[in-house]
N, C-alpha and C positions, 0 to 999 in steps of 0.2 A: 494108836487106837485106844479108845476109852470109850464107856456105856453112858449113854444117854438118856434120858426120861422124856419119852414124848405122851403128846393126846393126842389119837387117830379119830377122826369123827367122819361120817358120812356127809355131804353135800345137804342132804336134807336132814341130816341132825337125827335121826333117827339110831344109829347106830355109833356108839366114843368109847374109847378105851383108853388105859395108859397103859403107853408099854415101856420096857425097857429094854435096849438093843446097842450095840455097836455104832461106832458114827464111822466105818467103814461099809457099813450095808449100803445097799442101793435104795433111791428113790423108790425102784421098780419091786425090789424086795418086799418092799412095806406097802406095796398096790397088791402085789401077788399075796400077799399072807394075809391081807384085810379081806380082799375077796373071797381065800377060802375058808379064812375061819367065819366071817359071816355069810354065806352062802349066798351071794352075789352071782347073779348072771354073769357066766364067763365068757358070752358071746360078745359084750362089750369092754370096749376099749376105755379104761380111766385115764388121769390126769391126777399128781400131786398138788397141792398148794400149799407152801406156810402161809398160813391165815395172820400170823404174828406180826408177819411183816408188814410196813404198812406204804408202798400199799401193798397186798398178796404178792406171793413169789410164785407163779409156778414155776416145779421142779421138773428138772433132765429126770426121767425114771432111771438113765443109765449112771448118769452120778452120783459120788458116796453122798451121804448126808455130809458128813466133814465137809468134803470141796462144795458142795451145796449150802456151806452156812449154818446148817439148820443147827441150833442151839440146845440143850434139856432145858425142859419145863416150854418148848412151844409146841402150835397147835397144828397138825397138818391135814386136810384135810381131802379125802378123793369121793372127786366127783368121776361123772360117767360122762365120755366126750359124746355130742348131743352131735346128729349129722341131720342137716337138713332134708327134708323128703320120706324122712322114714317115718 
C-alpha cells in the first residue's frame, strides 16, 4: 500500500480537487466521498473515469485504484450515469 495524489473533477467541471489517498481504496470510495463532500444528489448513481487514460478507463467502483491502474498525478473523474426516459 502507498498514497497517491489524485484530481477528482466533476463531469461538468464544475466541481476538482486534489486529494491524497491510498491506492488500496476503492473506485467506489472516491464516488462516495466526492458526493458527500460536494453535496451531490445521492438519488443518482455515478461512474469513475481516468480521463488520463487515453482513451478514458472507466473504473470497477469495486476495485482498488492499485488493481485499477490508476497512477498519482491522474485525473478521474465522476460523472452521473444518464438513464434514458427520465
Amino acid at each position: 500500500m502507498s498514497d497517491i495524489t489524485l484530481i477528482i473533477r466533476t463531469a461538468d467541471r464544475t466541481k476538482k480537487a486534489e486529494i491524497t489517498v491510498s491506492d488500496s481504496q476503492t473506485c467506489g470510495d472516491i464516488i462516495q466521498a466526492s458526493v458527500d463532500n460536494w453535496a451531490m444528489p445521492k438519488d443518482t448513481d455515478y461512474t469513475i473515469t481516468n480521463v488520463s487514460k487515453n482513451p478514458p478507463q472507466t473504473l470497477n467502483p469495486s476495485t482498488s485504484l492499485e488493481k485499477a491502474g490508476v497512477l498519482s498525478g491522474e485525473t478521474l473523474e465522476i460523472q452521473p450515469v444518464l438513464v434514458a426516459g427520465r
